[in-house]
OpenMM code with the backbone's topology and positions (N, CA, C; nanometers):
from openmm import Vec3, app, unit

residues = "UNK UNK UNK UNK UNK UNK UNK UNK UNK UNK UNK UNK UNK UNK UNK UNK UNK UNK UNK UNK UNK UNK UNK UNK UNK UNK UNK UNK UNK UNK UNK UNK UNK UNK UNK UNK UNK UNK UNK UNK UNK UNK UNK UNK UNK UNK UNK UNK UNK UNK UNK UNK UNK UNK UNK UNK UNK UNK UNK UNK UNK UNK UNK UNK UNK UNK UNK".split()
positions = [
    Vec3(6.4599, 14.0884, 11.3106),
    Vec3(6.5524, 14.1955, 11.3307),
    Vec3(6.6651, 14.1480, 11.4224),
    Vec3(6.7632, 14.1983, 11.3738),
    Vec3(6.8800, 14.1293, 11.4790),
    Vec3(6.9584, 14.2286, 11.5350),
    Vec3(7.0051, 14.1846, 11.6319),
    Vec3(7.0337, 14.3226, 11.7488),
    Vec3(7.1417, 14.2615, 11.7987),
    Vec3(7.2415, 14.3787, 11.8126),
    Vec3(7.3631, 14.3579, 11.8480),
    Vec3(7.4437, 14.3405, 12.0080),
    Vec3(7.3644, 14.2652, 12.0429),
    Vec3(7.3656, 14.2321, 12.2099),
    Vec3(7.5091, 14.1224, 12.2156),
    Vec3(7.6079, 14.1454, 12.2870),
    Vec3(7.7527, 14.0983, 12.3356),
    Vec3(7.6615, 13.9247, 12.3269),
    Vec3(7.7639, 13.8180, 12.2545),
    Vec3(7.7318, 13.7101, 12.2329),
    Vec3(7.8342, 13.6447, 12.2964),
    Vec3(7.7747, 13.4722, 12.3580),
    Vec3(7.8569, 13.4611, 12.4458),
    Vec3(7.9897, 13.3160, 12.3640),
    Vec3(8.1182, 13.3175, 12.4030),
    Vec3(8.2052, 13.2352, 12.3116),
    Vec3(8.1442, 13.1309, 12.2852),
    Vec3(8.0520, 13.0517, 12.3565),
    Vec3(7.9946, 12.9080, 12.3012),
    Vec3(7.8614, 12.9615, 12.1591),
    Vec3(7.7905, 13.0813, 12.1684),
    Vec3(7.7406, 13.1378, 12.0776),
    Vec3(7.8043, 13.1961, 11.9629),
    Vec3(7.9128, 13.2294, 11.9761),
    Vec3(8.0382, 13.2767, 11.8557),
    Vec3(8.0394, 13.1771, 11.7659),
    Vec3(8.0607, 13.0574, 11.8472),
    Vec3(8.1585, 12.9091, 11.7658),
    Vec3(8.0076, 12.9032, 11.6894),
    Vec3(7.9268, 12.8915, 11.7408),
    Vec3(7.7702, 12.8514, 11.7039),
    Vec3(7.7544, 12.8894, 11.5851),
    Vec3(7.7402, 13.0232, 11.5817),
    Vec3(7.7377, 13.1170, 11.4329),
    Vec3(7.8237, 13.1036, 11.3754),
    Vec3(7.9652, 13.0780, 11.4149),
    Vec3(8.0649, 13.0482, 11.2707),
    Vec3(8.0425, 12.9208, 11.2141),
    Vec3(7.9967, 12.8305, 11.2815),
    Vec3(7.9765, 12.6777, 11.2449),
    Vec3(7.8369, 12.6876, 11.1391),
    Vec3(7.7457, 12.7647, 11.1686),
    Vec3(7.6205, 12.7845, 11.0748),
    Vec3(7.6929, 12.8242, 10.9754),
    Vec3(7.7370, 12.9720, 10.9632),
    Vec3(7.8453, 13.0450, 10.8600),
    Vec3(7.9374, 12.9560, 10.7503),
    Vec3(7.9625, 12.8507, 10.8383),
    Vec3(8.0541, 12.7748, 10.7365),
    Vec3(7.9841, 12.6661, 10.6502),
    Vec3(7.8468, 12.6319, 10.7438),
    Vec3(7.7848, 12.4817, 10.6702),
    Vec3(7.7244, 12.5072, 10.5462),
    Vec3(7.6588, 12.6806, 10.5932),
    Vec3(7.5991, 12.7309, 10.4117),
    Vec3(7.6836, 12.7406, 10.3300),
    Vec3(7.8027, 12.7752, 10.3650),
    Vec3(7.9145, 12.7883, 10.2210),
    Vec3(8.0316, 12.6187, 10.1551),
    Vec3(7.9743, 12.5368, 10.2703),
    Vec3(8.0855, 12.4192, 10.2421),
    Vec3(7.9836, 12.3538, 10.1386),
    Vec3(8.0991, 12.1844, 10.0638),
    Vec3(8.0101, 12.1756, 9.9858),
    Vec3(7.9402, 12.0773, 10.0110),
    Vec3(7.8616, 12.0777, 9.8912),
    Vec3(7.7101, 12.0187, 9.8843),
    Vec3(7.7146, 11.8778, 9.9024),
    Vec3(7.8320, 11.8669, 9.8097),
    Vec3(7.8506, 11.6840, 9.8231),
    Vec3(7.9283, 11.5638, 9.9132),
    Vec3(7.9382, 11.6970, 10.0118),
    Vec3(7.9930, 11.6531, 10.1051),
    Vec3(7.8479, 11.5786, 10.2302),
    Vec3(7.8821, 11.4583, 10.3050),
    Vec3(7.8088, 11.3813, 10.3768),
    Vec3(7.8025, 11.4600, 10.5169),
    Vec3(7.6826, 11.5078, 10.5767),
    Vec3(7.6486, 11.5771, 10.6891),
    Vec3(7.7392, 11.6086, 10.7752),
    Vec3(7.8021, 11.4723, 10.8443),
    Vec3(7.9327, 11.4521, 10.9221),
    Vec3(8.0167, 11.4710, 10.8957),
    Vec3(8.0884, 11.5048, 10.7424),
    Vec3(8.1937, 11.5225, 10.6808),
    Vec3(8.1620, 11.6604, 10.6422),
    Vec3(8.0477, 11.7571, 10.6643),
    Vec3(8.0365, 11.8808, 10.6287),
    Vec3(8.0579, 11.9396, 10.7953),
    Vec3(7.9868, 11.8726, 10.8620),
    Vec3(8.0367, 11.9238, 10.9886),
    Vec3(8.1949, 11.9199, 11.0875),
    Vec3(8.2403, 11.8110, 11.0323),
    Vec3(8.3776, 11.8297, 11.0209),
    Vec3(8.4315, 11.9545, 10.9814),
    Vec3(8.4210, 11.9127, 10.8760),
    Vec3(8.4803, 12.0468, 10.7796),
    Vec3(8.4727, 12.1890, 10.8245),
    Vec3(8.3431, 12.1707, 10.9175),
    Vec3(8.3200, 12.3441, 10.9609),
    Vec3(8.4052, 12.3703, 11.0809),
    Vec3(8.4290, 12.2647, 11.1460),
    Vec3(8.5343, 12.2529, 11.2409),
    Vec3(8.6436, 12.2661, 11.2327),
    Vec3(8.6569, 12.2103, 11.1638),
    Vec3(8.8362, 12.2046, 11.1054),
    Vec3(8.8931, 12.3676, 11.0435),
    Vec3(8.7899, 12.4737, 11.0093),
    Vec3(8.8235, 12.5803, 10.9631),
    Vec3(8.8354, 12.6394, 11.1148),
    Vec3(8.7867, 12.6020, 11.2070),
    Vec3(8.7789, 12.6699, 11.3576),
    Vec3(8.9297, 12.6646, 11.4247),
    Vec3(9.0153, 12.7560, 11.4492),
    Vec3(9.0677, 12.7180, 11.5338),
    Vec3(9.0992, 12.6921, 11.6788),
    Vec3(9.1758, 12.6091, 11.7309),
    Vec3(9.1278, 12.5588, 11.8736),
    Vec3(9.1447, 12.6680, 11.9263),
    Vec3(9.2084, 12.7839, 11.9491),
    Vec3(9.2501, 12.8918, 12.0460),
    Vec3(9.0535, 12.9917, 11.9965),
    Vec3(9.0153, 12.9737, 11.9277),
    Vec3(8.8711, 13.0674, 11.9086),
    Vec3(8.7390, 13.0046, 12.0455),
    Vec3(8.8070, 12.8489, 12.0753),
    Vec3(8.7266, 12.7710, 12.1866),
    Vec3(8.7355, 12.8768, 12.3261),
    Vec3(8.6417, 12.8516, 12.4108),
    Vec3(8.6025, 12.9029, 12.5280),
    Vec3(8.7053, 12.8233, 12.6116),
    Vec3(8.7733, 12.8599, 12.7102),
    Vec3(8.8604, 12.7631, 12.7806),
    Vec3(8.7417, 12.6793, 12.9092),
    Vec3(8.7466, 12.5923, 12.9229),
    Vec3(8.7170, 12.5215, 13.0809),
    Vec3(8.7416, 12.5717, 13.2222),
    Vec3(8.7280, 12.5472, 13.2897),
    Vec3(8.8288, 12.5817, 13.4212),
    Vec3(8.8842, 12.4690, 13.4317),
    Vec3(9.0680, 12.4781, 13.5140),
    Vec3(9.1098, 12.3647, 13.4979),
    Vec3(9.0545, 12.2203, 13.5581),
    Vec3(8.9810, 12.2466, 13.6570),
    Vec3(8.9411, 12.1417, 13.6983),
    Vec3(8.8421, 12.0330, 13.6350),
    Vec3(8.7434, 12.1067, 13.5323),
    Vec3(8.6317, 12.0706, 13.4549),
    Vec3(8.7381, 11.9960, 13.2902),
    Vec3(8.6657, 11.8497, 13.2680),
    Vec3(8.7269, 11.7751, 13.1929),
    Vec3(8.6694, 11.7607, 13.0937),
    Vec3(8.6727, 11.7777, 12.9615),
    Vec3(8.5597, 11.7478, 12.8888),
    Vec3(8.6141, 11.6615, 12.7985),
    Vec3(8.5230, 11.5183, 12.7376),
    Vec3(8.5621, 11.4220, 12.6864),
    Vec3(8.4779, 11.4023, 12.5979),
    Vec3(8.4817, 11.4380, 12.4532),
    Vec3(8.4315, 11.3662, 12.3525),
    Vec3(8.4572, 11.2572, 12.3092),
    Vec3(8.4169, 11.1279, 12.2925),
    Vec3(8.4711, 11.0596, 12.1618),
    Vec3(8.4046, 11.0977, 12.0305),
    Vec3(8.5788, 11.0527, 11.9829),
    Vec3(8.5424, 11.0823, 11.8333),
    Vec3(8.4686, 10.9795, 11.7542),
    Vec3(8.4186, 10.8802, 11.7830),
    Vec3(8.3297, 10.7675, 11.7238),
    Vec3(8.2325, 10.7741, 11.7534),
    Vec3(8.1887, 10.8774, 11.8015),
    Vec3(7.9710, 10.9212, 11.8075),
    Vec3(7.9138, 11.0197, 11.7582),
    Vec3(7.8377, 11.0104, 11.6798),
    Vec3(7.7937, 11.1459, 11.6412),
    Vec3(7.7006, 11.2465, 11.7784),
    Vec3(7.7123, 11.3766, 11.7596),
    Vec3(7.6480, 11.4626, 11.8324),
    Vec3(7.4734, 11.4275, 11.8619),
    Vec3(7.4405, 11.3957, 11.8162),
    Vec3(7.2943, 11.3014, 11.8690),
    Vec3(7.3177, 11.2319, 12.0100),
    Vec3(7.3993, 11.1555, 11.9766),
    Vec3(7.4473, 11.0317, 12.0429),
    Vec3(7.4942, 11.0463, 12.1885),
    Vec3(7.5649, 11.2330, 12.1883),
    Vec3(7.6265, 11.2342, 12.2797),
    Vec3(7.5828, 11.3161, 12.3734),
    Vec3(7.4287, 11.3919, 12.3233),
    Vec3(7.3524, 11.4625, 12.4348),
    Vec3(7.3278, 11.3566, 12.5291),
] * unit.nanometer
topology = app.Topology()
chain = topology.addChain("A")
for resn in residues:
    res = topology.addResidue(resn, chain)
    for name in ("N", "CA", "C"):
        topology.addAtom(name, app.Element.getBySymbol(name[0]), res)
């Protein structure tokens, strides 16, 4: 049962990113589907930082890699 309790912006992105991976396609490669779910996101839907807090992905690791 799911209950409509205020979700928080890093939980938003969460569920739209699920939302998008069931509908993208099939023949697309994991990383290239997860892309893809991203790329429908736009950056202003992100949670802001505070300015002081830096956050640095590279783009040459997968999310495994980077916990």
């Amino acid at each position: 049962m799911e209950t409509d309790s205020p979700r928080s912006p890093e939980a938003e992105i969460g569920h739209r990113v699920e939302d998008l991976w069931e509908v993208a396609q099939p023949q697309l490669s994991p990383s290239e589907k997860l892309n893809s779910c991203f790329e429908d996101i736009p950056v202003a839907a992100f949670p802001r930082n505070h300015p002081s807090q830096v956050v640095y992905v590279c783009s040459c690791l997968s999310l495994l890699q980077q916990q």
